[in-house]
C-alpha positions in Angstrom: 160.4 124.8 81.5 160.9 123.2 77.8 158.7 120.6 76.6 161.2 117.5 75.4 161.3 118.5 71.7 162.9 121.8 73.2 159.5 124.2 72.2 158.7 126.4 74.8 155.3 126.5 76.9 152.9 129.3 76.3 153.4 130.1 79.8 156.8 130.8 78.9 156.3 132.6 75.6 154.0 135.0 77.8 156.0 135.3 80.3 159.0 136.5 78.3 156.6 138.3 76.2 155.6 140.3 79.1 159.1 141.2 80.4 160.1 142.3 77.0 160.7 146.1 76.4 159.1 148.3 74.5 162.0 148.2 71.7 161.9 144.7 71.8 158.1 144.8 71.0 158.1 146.7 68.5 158.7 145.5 65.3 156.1 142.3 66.3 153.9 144.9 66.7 154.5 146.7 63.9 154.2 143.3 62.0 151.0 142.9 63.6 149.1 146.2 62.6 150.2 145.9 59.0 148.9 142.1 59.0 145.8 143.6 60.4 145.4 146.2 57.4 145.8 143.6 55.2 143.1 141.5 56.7 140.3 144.3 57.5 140.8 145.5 53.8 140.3 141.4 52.5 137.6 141.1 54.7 135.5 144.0 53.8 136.7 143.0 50.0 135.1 139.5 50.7 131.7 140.9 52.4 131.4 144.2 49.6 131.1 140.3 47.3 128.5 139.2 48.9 130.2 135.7 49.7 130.4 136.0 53.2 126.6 136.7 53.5 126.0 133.6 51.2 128.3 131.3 53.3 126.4 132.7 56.9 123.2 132.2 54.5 121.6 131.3 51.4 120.3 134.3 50.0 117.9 131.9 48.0 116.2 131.3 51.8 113.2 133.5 52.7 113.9 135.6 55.2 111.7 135.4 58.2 109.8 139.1 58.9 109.9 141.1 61.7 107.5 140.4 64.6 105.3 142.9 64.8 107.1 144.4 68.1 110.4 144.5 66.1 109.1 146.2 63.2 107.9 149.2 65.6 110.7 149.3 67.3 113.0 149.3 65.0 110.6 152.3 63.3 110.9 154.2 67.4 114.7 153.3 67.6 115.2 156.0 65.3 113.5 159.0 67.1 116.8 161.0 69.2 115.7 160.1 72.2 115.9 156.5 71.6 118.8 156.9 69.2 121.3 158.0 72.2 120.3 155.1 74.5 122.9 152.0 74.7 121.1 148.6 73.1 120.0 147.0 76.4 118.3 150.2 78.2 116.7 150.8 74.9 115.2 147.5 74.4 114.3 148.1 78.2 112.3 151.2 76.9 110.8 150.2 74.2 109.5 146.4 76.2 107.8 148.7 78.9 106.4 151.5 76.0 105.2 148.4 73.8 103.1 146.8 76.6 101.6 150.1 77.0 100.3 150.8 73.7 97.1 151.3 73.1 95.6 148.0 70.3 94.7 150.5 67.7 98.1 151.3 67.7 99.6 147.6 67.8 96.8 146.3 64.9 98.6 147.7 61.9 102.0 146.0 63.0 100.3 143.0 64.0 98.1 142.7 60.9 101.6 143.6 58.5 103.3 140.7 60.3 100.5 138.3 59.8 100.2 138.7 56.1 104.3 138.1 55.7 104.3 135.4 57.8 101.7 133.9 55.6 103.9 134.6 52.8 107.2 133.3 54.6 105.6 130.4 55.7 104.7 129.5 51.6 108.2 130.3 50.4 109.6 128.2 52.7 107.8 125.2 51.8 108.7 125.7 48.4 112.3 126.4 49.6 112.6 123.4 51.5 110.6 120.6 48.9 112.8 122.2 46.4 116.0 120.9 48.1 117.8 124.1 47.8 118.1 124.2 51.2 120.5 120.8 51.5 122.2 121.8 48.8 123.2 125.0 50.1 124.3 123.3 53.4 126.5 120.7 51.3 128.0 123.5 49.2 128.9 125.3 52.4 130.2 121.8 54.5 127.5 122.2 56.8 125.1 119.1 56.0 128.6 116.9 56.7 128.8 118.7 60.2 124.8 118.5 60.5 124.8 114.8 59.4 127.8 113.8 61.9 126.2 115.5 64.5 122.9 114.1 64.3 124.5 111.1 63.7 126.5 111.7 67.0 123.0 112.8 68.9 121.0 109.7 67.4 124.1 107.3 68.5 123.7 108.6 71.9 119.6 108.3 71.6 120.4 104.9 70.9 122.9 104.6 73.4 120.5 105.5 76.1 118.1 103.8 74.6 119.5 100.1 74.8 120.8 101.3 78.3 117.2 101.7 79.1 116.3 98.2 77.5 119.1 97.1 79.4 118.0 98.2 82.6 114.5 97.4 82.3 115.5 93.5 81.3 118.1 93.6 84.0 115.1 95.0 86.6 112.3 92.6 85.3 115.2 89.8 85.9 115.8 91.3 89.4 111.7 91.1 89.7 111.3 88.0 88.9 114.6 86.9 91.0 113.1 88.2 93.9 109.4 86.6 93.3 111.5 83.6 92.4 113.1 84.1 96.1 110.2 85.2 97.8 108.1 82.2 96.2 111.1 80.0 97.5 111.2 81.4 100.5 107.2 80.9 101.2 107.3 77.1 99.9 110.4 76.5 102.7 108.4 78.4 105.3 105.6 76.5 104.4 107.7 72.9 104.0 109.2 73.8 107.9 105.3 74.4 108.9 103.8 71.5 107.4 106.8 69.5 108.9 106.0 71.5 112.3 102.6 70.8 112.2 103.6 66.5 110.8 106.0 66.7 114.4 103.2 68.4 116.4 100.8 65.6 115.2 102.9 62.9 115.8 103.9 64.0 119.1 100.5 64.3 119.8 99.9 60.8 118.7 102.5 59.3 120.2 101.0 61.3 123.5 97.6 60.2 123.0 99.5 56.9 122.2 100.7 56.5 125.3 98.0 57.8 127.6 95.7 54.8 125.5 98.4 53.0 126.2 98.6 54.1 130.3 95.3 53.7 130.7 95.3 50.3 129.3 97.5 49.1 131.5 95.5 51.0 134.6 92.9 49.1 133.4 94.6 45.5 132.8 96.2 46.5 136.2 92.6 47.7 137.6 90.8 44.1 136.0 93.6 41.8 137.5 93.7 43.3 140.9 90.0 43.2 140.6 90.2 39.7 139.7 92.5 38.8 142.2 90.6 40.6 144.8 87.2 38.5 143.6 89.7 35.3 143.1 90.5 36.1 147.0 87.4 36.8 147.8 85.9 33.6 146.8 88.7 31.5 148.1 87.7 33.2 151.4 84.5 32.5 150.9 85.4 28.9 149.7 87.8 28.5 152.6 84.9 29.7 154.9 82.4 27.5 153.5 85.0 24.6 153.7 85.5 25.5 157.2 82.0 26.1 158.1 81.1 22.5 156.2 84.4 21.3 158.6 82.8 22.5 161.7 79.3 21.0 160.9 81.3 17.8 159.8 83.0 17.9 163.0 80.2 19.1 165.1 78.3 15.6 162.9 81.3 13.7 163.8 80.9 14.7 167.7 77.6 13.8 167.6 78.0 10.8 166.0 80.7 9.6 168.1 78.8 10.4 170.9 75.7 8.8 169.7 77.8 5.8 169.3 79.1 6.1 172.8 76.0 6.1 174.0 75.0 2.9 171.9 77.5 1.3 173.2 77.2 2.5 177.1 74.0 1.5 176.7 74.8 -2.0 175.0 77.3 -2.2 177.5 75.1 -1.5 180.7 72.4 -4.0 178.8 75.1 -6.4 178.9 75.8 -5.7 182.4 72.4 -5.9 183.1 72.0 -9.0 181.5 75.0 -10.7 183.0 73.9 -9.7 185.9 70.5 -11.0 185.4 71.8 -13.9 184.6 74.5 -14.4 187.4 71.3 -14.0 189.5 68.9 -16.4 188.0 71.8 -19.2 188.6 
């Protein structure tokens, strides 16, 4: 497979690479070692100058002492015992004898390391107010790198932190969206319950309203049958009155009439008598 402008892929190169022969590898490798002698003998050239030290460190920098464990064990690294172990089973070793030994023995490395810190501690300060220590890093085109990169790290600090102010505006906004809702929703619930209660009322009202309004009318209905049955009542008693004052009127009238025909049988038979009295006294 060829890439457009017609270089081949690394795949490819190791793949033809590693089907080439022996003959056919040679004279790269041959190319190879010699390039390699060159470069070992630059190289140590460039470290016997002390420049290679200088760019990994300033040599004006105080160096920082050994902790007291290190400067012993670099002082039991050398006995032959120790010597022929690989680096991680001796530092192994030397972990488990350190914890072991006795204070006394520890107090000399301990009290060594104490004074040179003190002293480190000093020179640094000095080091660092001086400014050698930025000028070393701009001499070597570290304090660029340094600078980018805690430009880089303070960007994303910043980053985060307006992400943060963002989120904490957008959840106070949500907050007060919901109270907003909530409150909104508690002054319709209580709107539909006042209006409830203003139906309730009113239907009670009109309910009350009407049994006032029933019971009225019972009672109108009540007061004019009573006053039709009294209006009955005394007409009965008028009409019986009327009819008992008819009957003594009429029982008067009979006797009257019969009073009078008694007058007038007795005027009659007077006259009779008379007449007759008279026929006989002619």
């Amino acid at each position: 497979m060829q890439r457009e402008n017609g270089v081949k892929s690394t795949q490819e190169v190791a793949a033809a690479w590693k089907q080439a022969s022996p003959t056919d590898k040679q004279p790269f490798v041959q190319a190879t070692a010699a390039d390699v002698v060159v470069y070992n003998a630059s190289f140590e050239k460039y470290k016997a100058s002390g420049k290679y030290d200088a760019w990994r460190r300033d040599p004006a920098k105080p160096k920082r002492p050994l902790t007291a464990f290190f400067a012993w064990a670099r002082q039991e690294r050398l006995a032959p015992d120790m010597a022929k172990l690989p680096v991680a089973q001796a530092a192994k070793v030397l972990g488990s004898n350190w914890a072991k030994l006795p204070a006394d023995s520890k107090a000399p490395f301990e009290a060594k390391f104490e004074a040179a810190k003190a002293a480190y501690d000093t020179d640094m300060k000095v080091y660092k107010d001086s400014g050698a220590d930025t000028a070393w890093l701009k001499r070597t085109g570290r304090l660029e790198i340094i600078q980018k990169a805690e430009a880089k790290k303070q960007a994303q600090k910043d980053r985060i932190k307006e992400a943060k102010v963002k989120k904490m505006a957008s959840d106070a906004k949500a907050k007060e969206n919901a109270k907003a809702a909530k409150e909104k929703a508690a002054d319709k619930e209580k709107a539909a319950a006042k209006k409830a209660a203003k139906v309730k009322a009113d239907k009670a009202k009109e309910i009350k309203a009407k049994a006032a309004k029933a019971k009225a009318t019972k009672a109108k209905a009540a007061k004019i049958k009573a006053a039709k049955a009294a209006a009955a009542k005394a007409a009965a008693a008028k009409k019986a009155k009327e009819e008992v004052a008819k009957a003594k009127a009429a029982a008067a009238a009979k006797g009257k009439s019969a009073k009078e025909k008694l007058v007038v049988a007795k005027a009659a038979k007077a006259a009779k008598a008379k007449a007759a009295k008279a026929k006989t006294a002619k």
